[in-house]
C-alpha positions in Angstrom: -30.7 -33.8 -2.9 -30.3 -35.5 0.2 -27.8 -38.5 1.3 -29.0 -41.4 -1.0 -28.9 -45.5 -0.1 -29.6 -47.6 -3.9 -30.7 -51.1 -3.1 -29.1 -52.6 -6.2 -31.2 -56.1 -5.8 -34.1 -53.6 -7.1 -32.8 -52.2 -9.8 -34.4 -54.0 -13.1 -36.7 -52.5 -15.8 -40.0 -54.2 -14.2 -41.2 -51.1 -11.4 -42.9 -51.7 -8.4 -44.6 -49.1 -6.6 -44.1 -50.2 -3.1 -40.0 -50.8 -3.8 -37.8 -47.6 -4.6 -34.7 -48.7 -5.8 -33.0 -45.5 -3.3 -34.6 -44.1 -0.3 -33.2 -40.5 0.3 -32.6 -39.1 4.0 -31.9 -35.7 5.3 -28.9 -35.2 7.9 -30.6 -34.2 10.9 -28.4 -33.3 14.2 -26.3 -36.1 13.5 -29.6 -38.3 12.8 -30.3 -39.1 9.1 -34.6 -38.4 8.9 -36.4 -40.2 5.4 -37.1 -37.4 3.4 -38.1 -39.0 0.1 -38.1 -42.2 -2.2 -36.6 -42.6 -5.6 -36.9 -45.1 -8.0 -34.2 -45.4 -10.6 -34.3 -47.3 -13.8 -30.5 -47.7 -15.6 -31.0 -47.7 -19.4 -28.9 -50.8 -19.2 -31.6 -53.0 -18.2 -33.3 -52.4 -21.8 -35.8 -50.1 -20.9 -37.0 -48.9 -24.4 -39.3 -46.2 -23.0 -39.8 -44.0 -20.4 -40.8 -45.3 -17.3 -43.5 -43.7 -15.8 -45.1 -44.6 -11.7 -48.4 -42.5 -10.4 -48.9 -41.3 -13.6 -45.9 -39.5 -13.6 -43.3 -39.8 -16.4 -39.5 -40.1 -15.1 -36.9 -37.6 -15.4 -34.0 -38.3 -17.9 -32.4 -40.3 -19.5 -29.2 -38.7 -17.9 -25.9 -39.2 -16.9 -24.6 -40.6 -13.6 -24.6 -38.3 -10.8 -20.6 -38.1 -10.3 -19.2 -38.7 -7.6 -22.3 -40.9 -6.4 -23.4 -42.9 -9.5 -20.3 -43.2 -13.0 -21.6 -40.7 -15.2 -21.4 -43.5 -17.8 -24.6 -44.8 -15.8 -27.4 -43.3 -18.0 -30.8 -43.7 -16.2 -34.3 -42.5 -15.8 -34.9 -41.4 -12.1 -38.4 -40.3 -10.4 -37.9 -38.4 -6.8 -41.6 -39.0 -4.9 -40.8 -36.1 -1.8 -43.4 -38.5 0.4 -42.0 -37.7 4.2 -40.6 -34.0 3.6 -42.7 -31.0 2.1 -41.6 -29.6 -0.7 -42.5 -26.6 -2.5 -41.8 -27.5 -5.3 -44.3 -30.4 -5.6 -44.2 -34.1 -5.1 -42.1 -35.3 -8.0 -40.1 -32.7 -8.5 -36.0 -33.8 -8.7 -34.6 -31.5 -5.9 -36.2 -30.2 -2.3 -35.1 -26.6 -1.8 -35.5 -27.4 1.9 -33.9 -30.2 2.5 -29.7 -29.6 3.1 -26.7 -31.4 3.5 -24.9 -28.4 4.6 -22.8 -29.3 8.1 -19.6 -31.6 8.8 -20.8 -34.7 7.8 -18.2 -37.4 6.6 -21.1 -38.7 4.3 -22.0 -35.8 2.8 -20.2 -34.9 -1.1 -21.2 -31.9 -3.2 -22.6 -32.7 -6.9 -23.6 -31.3 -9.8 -26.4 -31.4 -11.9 -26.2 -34.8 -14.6 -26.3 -33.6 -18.0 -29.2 -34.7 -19.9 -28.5 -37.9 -22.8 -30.3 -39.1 -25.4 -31.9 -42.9 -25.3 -31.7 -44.7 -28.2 -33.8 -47.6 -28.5 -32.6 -50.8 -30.1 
């Protein structure tokens, strides 16, 4: 999925279009290259529905994605692949072509979040 940097002063329920909460980079002969943009959207904030940006409903709710984000941290996400091709299309969560593989210190291996369910209030 790519080496992820959150800008937590973002994060709220209110979404703007121009401000991803994470931009997503590719390791690159020892460069990191912008691959993608993300915006995330905790259920904590008191989102009752699902978010959608570009007409595009989000992916989730689901758990954190350990060892990154507490899997306590249930959240809608929506990956926008704008600076790296991806065959898989624009929004989809994963790039098949981008990789982490190599000896990076800032690289950690994940696992897929399991999916929750969101219940309003």
């Amino acid at each position: 999925m790519g080496v992820h940097f959150l800008n937590p002063q973002l994060i709220g329920p209110v979404l703007d279009p121009v401000k991803p909460q994470i931009l997503v980079y590719e390791p690159k002969g020892g460069k990191l290259q912008l691959v993608a943009a993300e915006w995330f959207v905790p259920l904590a904030t008191g989102i009752t529905e699902r978010p959608q940006l570009f007409g595009q409903p989000f992916d989730g709710p689901m758990e954190g994605h350990e060892p990154l984000i507490p899997k306590q941290l249930h959240h809608y996400d929506l990956h926008v692949w704008l600076f790296k091709a991806n065959p898989n299309g624009h929004f989809a969560t994963t790039n098949p072509d981008v990789s982490c593989d190599g000896a990076y210190s800032y690289s950690l291996l994940e696992s897929a979040p399991a999916a929750v369910a969101h219940h309003k209030q």
